[in-house]
PAZANU-737429 format. One record per residue (C-alpha): residue number from 1; x, y, z. Coordinates in steps of 0.02 Angstrom, whole numbers, padded with zeros to 5 digits. Example, Ala and Ser with C-alpha at 12.3 -4.5 7.8 and 13.67 -1.06 7.14 Angstrom:
<k:1 x:00615 y:-00225 z:00390>
<k:2 x:00684 y:-00053 z:00357>
//
This chain:
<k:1 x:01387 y:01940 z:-00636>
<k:2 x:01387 y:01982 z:-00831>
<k:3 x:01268 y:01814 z:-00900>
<k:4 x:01312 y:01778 z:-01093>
<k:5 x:01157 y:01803 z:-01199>
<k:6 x:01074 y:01628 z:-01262>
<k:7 x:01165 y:01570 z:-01434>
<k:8 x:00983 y:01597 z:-01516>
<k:9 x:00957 y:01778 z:-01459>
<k:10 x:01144 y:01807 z:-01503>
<k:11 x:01116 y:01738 z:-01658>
<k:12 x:00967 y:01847 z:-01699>
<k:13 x:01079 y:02021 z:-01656>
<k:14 x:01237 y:01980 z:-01766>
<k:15 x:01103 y:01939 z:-01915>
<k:16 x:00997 y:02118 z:-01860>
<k:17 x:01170 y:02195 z:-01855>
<k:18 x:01233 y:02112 z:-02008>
<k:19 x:01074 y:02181 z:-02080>
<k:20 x:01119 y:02357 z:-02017>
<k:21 x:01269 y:02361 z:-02089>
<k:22 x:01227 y:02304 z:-02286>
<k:23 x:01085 y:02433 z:-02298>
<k:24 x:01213 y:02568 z:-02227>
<k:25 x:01314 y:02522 z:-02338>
<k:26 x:01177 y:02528 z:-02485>
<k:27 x:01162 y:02713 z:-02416>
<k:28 x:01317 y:02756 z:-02454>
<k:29 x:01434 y:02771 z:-02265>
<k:30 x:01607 y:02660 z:-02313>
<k:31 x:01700 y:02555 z:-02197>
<k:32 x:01805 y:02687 z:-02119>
<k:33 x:01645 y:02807 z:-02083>
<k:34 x:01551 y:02660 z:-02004>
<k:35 x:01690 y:02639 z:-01868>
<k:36 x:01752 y:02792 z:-01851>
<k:37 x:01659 y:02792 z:-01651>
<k:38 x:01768 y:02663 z:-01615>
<k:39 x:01902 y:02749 z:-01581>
<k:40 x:01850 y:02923 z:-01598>
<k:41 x:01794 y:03006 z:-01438>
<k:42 x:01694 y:03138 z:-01512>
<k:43 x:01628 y:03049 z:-01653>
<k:44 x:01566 y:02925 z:-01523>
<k:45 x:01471 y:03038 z:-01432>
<k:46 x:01392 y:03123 z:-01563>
<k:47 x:01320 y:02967 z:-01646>
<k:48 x:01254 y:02929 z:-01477>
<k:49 x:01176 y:03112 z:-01466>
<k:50 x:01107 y:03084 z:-01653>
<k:51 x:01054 y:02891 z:-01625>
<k:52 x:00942 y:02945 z:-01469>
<k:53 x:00872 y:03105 z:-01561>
<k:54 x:00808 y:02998 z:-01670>
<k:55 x:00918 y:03015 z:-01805>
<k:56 x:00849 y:03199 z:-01874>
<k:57 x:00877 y:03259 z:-02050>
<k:58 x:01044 y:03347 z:-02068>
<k:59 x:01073 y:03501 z:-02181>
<k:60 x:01288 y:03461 z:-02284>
<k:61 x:01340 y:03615 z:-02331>
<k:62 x:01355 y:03616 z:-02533>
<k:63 x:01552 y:03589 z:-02500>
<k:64 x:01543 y:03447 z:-02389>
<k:65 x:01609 y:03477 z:-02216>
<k:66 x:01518 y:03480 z:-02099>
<k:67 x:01534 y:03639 z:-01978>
<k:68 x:01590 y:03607 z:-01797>
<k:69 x:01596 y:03688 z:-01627>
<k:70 x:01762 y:03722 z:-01630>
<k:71 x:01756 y:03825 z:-01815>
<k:72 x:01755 y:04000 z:-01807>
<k:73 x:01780 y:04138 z:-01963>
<k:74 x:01808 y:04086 z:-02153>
<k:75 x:01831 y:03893 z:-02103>
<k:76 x:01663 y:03902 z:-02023>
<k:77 x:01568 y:04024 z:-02163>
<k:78 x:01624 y:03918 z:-02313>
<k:79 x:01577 y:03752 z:-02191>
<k:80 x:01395 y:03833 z:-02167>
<k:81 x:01372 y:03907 z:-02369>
<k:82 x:01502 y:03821 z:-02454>
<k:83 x:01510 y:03895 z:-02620>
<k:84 x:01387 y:04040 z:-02584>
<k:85 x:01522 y:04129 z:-02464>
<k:86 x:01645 y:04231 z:-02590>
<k:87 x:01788 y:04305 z:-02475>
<k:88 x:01914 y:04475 z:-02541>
<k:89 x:02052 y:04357 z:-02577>
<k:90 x:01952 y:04257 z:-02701>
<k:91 x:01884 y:04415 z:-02773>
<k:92 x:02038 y:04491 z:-02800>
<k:93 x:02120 y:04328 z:-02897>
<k:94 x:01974 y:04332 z:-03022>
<k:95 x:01938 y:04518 z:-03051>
<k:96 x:02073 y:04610 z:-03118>
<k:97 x:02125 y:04771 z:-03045>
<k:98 x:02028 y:04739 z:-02877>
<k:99 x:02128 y:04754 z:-02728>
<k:100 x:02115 y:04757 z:-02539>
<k:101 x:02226 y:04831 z:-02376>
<k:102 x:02260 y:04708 z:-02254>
<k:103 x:02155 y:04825 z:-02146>
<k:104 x:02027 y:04785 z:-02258>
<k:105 x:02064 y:04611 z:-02250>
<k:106 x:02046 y:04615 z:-02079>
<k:107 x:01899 y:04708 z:-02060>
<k:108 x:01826 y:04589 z:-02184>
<k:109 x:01866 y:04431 z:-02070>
<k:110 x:01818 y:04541 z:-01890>
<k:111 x:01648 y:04563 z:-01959>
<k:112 x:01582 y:04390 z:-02020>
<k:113 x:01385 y:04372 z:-01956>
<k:114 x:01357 y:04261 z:-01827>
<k:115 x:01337 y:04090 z:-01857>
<k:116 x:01134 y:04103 z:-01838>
<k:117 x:01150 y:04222 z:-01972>
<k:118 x:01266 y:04111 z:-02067>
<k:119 x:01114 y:03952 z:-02040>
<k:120 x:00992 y:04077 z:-02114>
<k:121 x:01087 y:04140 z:-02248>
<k:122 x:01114 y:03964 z:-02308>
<k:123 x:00931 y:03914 z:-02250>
<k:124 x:00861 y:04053 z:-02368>
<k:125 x:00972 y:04036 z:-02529>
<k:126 x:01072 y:04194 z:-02512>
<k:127 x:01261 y:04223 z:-02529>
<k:128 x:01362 y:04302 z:-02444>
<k:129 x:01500 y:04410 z:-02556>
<k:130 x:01657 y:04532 z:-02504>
<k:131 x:01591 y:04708 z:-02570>
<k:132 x:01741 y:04790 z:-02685>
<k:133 x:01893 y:04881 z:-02592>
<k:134 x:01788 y:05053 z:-02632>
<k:135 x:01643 y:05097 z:-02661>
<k:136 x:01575 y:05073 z:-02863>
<k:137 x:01459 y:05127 z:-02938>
<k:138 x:01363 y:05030 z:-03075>
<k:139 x:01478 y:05121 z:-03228>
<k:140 x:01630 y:05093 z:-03106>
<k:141 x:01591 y:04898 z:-03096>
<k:142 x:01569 y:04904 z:-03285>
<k:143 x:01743 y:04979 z:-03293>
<k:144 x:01835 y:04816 z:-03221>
<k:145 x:01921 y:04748 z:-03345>
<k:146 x:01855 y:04583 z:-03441>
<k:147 x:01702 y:04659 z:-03332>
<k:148 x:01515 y:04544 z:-03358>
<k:149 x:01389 y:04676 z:-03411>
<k:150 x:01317 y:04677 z:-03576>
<k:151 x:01331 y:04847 z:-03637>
<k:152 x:01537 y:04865 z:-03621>
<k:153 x:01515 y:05066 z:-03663>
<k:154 x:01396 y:05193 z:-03682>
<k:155 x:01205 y:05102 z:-03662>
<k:156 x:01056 y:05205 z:-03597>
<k:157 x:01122 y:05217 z:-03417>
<k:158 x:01278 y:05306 z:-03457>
<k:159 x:01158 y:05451 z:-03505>
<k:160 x:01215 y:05603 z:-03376>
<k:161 x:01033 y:05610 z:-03333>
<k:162 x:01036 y:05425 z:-03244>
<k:163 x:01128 y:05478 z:-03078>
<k:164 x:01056 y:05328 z:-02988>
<k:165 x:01223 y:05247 z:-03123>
<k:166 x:01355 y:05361 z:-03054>
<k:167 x:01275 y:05381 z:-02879>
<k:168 x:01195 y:05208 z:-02818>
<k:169 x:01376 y:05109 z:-02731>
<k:170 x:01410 y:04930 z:-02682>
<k:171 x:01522 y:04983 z:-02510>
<k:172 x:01645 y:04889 z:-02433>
<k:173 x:01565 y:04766 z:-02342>
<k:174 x:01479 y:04608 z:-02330>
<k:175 x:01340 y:04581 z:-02465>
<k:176 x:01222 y:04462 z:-02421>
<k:177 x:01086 y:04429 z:-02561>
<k:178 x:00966 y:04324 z:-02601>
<k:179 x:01028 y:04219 z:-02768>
<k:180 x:00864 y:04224 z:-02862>
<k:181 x:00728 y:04312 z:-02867>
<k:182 x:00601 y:04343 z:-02703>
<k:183 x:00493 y:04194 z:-02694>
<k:184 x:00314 y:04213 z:-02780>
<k:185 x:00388 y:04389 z:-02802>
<k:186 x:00338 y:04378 z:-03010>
<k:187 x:00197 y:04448 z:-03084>
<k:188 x:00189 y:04574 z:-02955>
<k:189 x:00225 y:04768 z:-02979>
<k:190 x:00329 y:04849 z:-02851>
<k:191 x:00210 y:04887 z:-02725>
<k:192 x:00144 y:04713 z:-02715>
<k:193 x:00313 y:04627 z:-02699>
<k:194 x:00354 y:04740 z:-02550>
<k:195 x:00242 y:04616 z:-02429>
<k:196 x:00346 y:04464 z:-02462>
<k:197 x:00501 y:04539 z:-02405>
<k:198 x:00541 y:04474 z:-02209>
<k:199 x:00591 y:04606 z:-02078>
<k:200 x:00771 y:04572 z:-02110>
<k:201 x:00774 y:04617 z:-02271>
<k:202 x:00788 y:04750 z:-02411>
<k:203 x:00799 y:04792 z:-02587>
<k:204 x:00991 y:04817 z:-02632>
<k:205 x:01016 y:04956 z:-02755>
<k:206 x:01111 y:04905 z:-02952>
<k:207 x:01263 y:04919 z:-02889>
<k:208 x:01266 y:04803 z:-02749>
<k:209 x:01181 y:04675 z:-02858>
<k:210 x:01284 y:04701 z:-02988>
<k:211 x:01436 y:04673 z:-02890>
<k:212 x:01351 y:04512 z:-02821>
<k:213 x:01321 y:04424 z:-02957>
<k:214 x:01472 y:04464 z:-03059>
<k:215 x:01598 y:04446 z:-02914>
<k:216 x:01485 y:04260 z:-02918>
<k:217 x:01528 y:04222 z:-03092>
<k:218 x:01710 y:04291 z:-03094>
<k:219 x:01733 y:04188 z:-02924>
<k:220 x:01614 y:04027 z:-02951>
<k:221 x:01599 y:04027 z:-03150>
<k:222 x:01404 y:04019 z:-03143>
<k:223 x:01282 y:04129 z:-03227>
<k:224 x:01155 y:04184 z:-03073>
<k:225 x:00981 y:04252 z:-03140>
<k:226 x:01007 y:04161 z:-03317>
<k:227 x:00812 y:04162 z:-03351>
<k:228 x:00749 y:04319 z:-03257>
<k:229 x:00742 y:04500 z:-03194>
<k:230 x:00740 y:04571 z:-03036>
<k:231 x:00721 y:04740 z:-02972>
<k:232 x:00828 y:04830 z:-02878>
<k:233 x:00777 y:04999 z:-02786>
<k:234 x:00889 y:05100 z:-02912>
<k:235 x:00772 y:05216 z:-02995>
<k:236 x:00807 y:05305 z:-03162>
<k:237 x:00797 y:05480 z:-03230>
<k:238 x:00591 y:05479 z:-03226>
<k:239 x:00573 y:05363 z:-03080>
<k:240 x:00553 y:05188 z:-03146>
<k:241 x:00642 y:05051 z:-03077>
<k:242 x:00795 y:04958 z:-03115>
<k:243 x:00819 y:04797 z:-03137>
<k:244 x:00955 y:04677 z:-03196>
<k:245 x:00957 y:04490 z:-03254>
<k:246 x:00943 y:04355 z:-03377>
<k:247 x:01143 y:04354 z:-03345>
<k:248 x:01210 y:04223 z:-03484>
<k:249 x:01369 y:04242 z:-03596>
<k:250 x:01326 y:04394 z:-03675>
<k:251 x:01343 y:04475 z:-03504>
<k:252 x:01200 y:04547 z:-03373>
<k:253 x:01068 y:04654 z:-03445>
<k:254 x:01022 y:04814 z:-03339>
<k:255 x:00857 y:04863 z:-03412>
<k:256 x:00714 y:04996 z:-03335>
<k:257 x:00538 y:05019 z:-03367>
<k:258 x:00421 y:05179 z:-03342>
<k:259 x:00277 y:05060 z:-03328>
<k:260 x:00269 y:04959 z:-03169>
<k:261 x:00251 y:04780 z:-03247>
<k:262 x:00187 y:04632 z:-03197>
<k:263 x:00269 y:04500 z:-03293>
<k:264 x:00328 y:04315 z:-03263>
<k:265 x:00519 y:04360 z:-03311>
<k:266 x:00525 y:04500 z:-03190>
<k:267 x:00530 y:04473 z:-03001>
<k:268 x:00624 y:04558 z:-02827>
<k:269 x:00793 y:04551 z:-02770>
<k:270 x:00825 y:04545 z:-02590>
<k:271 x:00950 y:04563 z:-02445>
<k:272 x:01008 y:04544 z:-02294>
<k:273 x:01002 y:04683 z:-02177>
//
């Protein structure tokens, strides 16, 4: 038979959980939070699974839902990345002229990466953006109307001799790059960046950057690479890199060097494979 704890022990737990319940309070989880296990099946058991885990370190997504089992497609990308996952729809309500099929629209949604790929997209600091219902090239993005470049016309890559302008595309497909330069990837030429990159990634070419970080700024309103360069694999007419960056409101600069620099401004851009 059930024996009723001693009035002194059962004094000491409501005071411990009295106790438990100011300083989770002090940590921010309200009333409605703190008893949602009550009568919430699910909620229930996974406090119990987290409780006897030891109560690990969770990652919130930047938009703060959680992801679940039961998400799958957009609800579960913008659960994992938040505001790093830019879908067609949201591009083409912030950059004029850009429009997608429904058969793009669904080939958009029936290729999503996997949901490890999702963890180490977020894990890693990339983004994961719609690429443009055709493929552009880096004078084609510059073409969009109220488009983000600096030079609006003309500029040094507009020069028929640049090919890597007109031929270099962003496809239609999912971009996934890295938001910032390559980790300890400054003050490094070319050929000593290449090391840092991981197996699972390469060096997107201008116009997939391009389309990145714009599509970013037209979607989000933020200025990615503000303070910095990074190279792309583009090259130019006598074989010197591209690279693009310190993106503010003047628009993004697309710049190339015939000396392989090592420089702190200048650094690598990355994707996903």
């Amino acid at each position: 038979m059930d024996t009723i704890a001693p009035l002194a022990n059962a004094s000491n737990t409501l005071d411990t959980f009295a106790k438990y319940v100011r300083v989770m309070e002090k940590a921010g989880v309200n009333f409605d939070q703190f008893t949602l296990p009550i009568n919430n099946r699910v909620a229930r058991r996974n406090l119990a699974d987290f409780l006897k885990a030891g109560c690990p370190k969770l990652i919130i997504p930047t938009n703060g839902v959680a992801p679940s089992a039961d998400m799958t497609g957009y609800e579960l990308a913008s659960a994992i990345l938040g505001k790093d996952f830019i879908t067609p729809e949201e591009i083409s309500s912030t950059r004029p002229g850009i429009v997608y099929t429904e058969a793009q629209l669904e080939e958009f949604e029936s290729t999503l990466p996997s949901r490890e790929e999702l963890d180490w997209l977020r894990d890693n600091g990339f983004m994961l953006v719609a690429g443009p219902p055709r493929s552009m090239s880096l004078l084609e993005i510059r073409d969009i109307k109220n488009e983000y470049l600096y030079s609006k016309t003309g500029g040094w890559y507009s020069n028929d001799k640049e090919k890597f302008a007109r031929d270099d595309k962003a496809t239609t497909k999912w971009l996934k790059l890295r938001k910032g330069p390559v980790p300890n990837s400054t003050r490094k030429n070319w050929s000593e960046q290449q090391p840092l990159l991981s197996d699972v990634e390469y060096v997107p070419n201008v116009a997939e950057a391009t389309w990145s970080v714009t599509s970013y700024k037209a979607v989000r309103g933020v200025y990615l690479l503000p303070n910095v360069y990074v190279r792309t694999s583009s090259l130019d007419s006598v074989g010197a890199r591209v690279f693009v960056g310190y993106f503010v409101a003047g628009g993004l600069c697309v710049y190339n060097r015939w000396v392989d620099l090592r420089d702190d401004f200048l650094g690598l851009a990355s994707a996903r494979k």
